[in-house]
C-alpha positions in Angstrom: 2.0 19.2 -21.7 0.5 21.2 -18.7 2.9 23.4 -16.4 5.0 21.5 -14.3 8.8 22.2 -12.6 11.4 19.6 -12.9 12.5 19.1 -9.5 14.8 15.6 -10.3 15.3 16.3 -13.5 15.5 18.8 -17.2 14.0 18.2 -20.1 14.6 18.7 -24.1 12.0 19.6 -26.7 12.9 18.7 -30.8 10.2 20.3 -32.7 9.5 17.8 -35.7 6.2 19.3 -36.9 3.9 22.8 -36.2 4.8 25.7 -33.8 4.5 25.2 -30.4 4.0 27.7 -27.9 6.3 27.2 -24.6 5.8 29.5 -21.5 8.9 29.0 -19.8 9.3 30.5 -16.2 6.0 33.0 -16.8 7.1 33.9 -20.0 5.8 32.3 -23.4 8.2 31.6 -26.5 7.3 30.4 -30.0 9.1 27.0 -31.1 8.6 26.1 -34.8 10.0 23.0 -36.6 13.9 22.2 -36.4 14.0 24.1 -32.7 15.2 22.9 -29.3 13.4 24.2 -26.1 15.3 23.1 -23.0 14.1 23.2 -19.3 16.9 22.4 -17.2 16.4 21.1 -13.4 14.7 23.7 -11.3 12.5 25.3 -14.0 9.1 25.1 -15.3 7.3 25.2 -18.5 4.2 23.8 -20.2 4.0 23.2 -24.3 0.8 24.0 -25.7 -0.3 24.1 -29.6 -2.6 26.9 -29.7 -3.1 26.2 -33.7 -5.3 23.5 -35.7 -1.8 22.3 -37.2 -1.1 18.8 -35.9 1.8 19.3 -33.5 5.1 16.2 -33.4 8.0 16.6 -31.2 10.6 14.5 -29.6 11.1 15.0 -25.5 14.3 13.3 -24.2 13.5 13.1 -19.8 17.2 12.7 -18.9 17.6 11.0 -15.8 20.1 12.3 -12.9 21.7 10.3 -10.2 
């Protein structure tokens, strides 16, 4: 998932399967298996697998009225 900021909305990232790397506001953060990144409204991040382990996760895209 490239870089982006969530202007309308946050986002949540389950971690099913692999380690992720997450840079989140300029900084990066490991997320392995059984983790929760969250990037609430007004933020940015990307997710990136930087391994040659098959990556799974589960995004839930809330949206806010």
């Amino acid at each position: 998932i490239g870089y982006h900021k969530h202007e309308q909305n946050c986002e949540i990232i389950y971690l099913l399967k692999g380690e992720a790397t997450v840079c989140y506001d300029g900084r990066e953060i490991t997320l392995l298996p059984g983790q929760v990144h969250y990037c609430p409204m007004g933020h940015s991040h990307s997710l990136m697998n930087k391994t040659k382990e098959e990556l799974q996760f589960f995004a839930v895209v809330p949206e806010h009225h």
